[in-house]
KOLLOLO-197991 format. One record per residue (C-alpha): residue in three letters; residue number from 1; x, y, z. Coordinates in nm, 3 decimals. Layout:
REM residues N
  code  pos     east    north       up
   ala  NUM        X        Y        Z
...
This chain:
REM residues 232
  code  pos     east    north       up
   unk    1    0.000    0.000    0.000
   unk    2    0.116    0.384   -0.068
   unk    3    0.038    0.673    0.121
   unk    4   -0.047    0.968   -0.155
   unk    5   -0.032    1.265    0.059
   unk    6   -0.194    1.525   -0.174
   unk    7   -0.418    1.820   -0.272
   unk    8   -0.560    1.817   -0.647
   unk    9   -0.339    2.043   -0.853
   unk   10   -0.113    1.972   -1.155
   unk   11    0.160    1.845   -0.934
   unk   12   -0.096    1.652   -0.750
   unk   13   -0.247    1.520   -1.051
   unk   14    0.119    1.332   -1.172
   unk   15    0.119    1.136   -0.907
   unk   16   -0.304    1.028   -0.881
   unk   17   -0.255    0.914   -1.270
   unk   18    0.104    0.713   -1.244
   unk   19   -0.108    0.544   -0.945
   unk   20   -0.396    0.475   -1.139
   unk   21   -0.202    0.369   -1.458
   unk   22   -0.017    0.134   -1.233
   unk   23   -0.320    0.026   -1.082
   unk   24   -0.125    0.032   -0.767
   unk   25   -0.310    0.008   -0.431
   unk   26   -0.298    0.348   -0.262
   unk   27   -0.454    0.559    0.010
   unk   28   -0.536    0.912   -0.060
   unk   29   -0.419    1.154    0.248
   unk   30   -0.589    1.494    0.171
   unk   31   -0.355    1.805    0.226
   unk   32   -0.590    2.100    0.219
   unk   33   -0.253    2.379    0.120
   unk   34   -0.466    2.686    0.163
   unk   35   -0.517    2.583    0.522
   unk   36   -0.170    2.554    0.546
   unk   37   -0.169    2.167    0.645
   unk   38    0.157    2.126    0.383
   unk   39    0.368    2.324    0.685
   unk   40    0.252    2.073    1.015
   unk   41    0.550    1.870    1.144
   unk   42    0.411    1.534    1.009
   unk   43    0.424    1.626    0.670
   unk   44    0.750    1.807    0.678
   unk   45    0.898    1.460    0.803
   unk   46    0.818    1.343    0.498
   unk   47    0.836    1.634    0.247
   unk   48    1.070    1.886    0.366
   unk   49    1.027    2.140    0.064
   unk   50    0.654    2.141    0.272
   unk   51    0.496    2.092   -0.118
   unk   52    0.256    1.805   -0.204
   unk   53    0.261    1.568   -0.308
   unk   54    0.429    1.321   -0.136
   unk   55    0.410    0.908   -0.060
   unk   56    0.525    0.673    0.170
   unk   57    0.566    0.317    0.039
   unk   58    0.469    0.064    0.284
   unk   59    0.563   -0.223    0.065
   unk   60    0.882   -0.105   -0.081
   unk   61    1.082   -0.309   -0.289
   unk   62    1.411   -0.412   -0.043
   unk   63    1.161   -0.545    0.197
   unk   64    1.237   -0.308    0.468
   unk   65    1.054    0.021    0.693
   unk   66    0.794    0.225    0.511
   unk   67    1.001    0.456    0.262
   unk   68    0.878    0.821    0.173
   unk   69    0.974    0.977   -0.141
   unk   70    0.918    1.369   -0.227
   unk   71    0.927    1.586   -0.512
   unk   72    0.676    1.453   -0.899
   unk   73    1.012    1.388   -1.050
   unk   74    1.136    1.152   -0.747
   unk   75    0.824    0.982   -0.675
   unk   76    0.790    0.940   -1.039
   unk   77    1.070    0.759   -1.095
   unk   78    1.061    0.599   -0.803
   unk   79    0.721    0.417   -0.894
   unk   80    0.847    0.375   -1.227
   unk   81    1.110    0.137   -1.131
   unk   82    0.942   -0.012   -0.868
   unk   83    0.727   -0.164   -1.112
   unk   84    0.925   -0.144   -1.455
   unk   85    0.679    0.054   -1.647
   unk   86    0.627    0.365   -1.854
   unk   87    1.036    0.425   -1.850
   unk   88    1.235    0.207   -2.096
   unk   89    1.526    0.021   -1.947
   unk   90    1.775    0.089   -2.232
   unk   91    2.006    0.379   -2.250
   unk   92    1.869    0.560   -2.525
   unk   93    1.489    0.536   -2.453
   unk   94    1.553    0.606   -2.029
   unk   95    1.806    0.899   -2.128
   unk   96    1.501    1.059   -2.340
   unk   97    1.192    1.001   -2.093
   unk   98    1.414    1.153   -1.837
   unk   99    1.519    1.468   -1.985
   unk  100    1.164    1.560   -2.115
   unk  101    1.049    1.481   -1.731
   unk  102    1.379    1.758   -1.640
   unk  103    1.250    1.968   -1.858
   unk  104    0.856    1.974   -1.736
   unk  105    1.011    1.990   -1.415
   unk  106    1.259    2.271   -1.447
   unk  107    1.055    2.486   -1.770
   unk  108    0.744    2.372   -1.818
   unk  109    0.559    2.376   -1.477
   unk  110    0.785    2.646   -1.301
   unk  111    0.736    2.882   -1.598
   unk  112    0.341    2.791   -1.622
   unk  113    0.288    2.839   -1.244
   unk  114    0.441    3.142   -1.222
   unk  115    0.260    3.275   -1.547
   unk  116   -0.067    3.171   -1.322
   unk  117   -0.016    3.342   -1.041
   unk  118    0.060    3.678   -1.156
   unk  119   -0.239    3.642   -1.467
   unk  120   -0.495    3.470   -1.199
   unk  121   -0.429    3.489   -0.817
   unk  122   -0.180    3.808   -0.756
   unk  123   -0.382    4.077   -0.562
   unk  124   -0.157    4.295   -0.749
   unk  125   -0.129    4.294   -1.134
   unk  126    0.229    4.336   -1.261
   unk  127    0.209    4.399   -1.671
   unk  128    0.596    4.314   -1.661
   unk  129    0.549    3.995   -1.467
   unk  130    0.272    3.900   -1.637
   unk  131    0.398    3.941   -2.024
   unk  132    0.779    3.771   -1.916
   unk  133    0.627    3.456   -1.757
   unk  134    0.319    3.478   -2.084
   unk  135    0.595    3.464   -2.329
   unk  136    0.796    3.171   -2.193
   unk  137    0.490    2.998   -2.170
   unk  138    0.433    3.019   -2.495
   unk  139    0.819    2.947   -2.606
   unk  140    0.746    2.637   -2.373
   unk  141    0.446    2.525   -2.531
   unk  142    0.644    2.585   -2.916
   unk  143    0.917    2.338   -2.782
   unk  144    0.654    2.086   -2.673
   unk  145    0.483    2.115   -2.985
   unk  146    0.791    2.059   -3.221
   unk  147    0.896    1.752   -3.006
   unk  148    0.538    1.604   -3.052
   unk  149    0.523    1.685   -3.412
   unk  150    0.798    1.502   -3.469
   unk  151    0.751    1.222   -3.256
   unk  152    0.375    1.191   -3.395
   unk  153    0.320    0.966   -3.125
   unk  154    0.397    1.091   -2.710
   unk  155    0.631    1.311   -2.566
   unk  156    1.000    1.140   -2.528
   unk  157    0.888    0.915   -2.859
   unk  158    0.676    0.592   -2.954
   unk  159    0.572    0.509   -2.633
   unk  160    0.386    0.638   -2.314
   unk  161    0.591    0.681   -2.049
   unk  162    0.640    0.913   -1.752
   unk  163    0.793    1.233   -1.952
   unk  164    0.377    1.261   -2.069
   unk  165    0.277    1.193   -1.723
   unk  166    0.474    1.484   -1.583
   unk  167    0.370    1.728   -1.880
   unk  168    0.006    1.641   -1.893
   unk  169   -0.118    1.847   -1.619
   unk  170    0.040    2.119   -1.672
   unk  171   -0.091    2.156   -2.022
   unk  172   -0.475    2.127   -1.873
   unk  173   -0.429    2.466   -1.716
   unk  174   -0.401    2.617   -2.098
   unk  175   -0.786    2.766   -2.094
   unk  176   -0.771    2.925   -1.766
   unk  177   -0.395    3.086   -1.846
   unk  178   -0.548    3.211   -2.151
   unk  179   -0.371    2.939   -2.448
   unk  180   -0.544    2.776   -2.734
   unk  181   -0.394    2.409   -2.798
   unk  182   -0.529    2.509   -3.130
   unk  183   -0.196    2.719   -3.202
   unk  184    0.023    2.433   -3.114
   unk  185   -0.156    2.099   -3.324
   unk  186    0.108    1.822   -3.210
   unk  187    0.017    1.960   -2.815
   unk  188   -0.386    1.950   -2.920
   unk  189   -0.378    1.608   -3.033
   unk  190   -0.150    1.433   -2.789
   unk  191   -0.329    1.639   -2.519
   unk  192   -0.673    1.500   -2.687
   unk  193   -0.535    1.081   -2.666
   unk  194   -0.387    1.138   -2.307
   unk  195   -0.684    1.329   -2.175
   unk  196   -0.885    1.004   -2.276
   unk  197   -0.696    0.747   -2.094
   unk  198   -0.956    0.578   -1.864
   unk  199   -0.645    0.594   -1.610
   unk  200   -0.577    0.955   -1.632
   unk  201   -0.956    1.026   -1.602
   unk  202   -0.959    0.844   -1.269
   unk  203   -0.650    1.043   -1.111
   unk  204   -0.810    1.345   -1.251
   unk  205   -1.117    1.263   -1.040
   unk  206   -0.931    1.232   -0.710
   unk  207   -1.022    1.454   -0.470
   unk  208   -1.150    1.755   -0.701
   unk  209   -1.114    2.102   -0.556
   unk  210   -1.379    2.191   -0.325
   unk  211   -1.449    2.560   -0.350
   unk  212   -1.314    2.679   -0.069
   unk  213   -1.291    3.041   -0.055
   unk  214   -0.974    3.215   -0.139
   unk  215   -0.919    3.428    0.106
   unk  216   -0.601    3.632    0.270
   unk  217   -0.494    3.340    0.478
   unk  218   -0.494    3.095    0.190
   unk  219   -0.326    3.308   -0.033
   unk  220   -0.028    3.324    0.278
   unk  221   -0.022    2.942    0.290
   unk  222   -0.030    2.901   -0.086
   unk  223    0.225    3.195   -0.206
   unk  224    0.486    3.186    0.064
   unk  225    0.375    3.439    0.355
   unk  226    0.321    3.127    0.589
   unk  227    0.656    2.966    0.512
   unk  228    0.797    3.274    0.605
   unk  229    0.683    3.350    0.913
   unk  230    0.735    2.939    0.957
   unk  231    1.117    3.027    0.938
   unk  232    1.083    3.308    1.206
C-alpha cells in the first residue's frame, strides 16, 4: 500500500494518474494547502520542501521500513522502477523520458505556475510579470509542440511513459492561463489521446477542488507568507 499525501493540482495530478495507470493500491491523504496543512510537522517529516505531493511506500521493494519519497520527478521515478513501467530500461529510450520529465520539471511547470499566479491569483497585477512569464509559456508550449510533431506519437517518442505523465497536467491549465492548444496541433492532439486514458480520467477525479474560498490566509499558505513567518 502507498500513502499519496496530496491536494488536487497539476503536481498533484502526476502522481493520482502514475497510481492509477499502475493500478497500484494506494490511500489518498488529503492536504488542504490553503489551510496551510503542507507546513505541520508530520508532513514536513516526509516532504521537507513542505509541497505536495508526497508518498510513503509501505511495501517497498528491499523489503524493509515504510520509505517516503518527495518531489513529482522523485516519486515518479521511483514508482516507475518499482514496477518497470512507462520508462524504458535501455540507455537511449531512459536517457530521453528523463530529460523531457527535467524539462517539465525545471521549464514547463515552473514557468506555467508562475505565469498563473501573476495572470490569476496576484492581488496585485504586474504587466511586466505577467507578459515575461506569458511569453515563456508560450516558447514552452512551441518546444513541446515541435517535439510532438515530430515524434507523432507521445512526448520522449513511440511510447507512453512518464515524460507525458509529468507534462500532462500542466498543459490542462491552458484555458484558464489564456492558451489555445489550437496554435500548437502536435500539443492538441497528444493532449486529446492522453486526456482520454480511462487511467488519467480516474487520477483526474481524485479529490476535485472543493471551492473553498480564497481568502487572505490561503493566499499566505499558498504563495509563501506562511513559510515565512514558519522560518521566524
Amino acid at each position: 500500500m502507498i500513502d499519496l499525501h496530496y491536494a488536487p493540482t497539476p503536481n498533484g495530478w502526476k502522481i493520482s494518474i502514475m497510481l492509477e495507470e499502475l493500478r497500484l493500491p494506494y490511500n489518498v491523504i488529503p492536504v488542504n494547502i490553503r489551510a496551510g496543512e503542507q507546513f505541520k510537522p508530520e508532513f514536513l517529516a516526509i516532504s521537507p520542501n513542505n509541497r505536495i505531493p508526497a508518498i510513503v511506500d509501505r511495501e517497498p521493494a528491499d523489503g524493509g521500513e515504510p520509505f517516503s519519497v518527495f518531489e513529482t520527478g522523485a516519486i515518479l521515478i521511483y514508482l516507475a522502477e518499482k514496477t518497470g513501467r512507462f520508462l524504458p530500461g535501455d540507455m537511449r529510450g531512459r536517457s530521453k523520458v528523463i530529460q523531457w520529465m527535467m524539462w517539465q520539471m525545471s521549464g514547463l511547470g515552473p514557468m506555467l505556475g508562475q505565469h498563473g499566479h501573476f495572470a490569476l491569483y496576484a492581488a496585485e497585477k504586474i504587466p511586466y510579470a505577467i507578459t515575461r512569464y506569458r511569453d515563456e509559456a508560450a516558447r514552452l508550449y512551441g518546444v513541446l509542440d515541435r517535439q510532438l510533431q515530430k515524434t507523432g506519437a507521445y512526448v520522449a517518442g513511440d511510447e507512453y511513459s512518464i515524460a507525458d505523465i509529468a507534462c500532462f497536467p500542466w498543459t490542462m491549465t491552458h484555458k484558464a492561463q489564456g492558451f489555445t492548444l489550437d496554435d500548437y496541433p502536435g500539443v492538441k492532439r497528444w493532449y486529446a489521446t492522453v486526456r482520454a486514458r480511462p487511467q488519467v480520467q480516474a487520477g483526474l477525479a481524485i479529490g476535485k477542488f472543493v471551492k473553498e474560498p480564497f481568502d487572505e490566509e490561503a493566499r499566505k499558505n499558498m504563495f509563501g507568507q506562511a513559510a515565512k513567518e514558519l522560518r521566524s
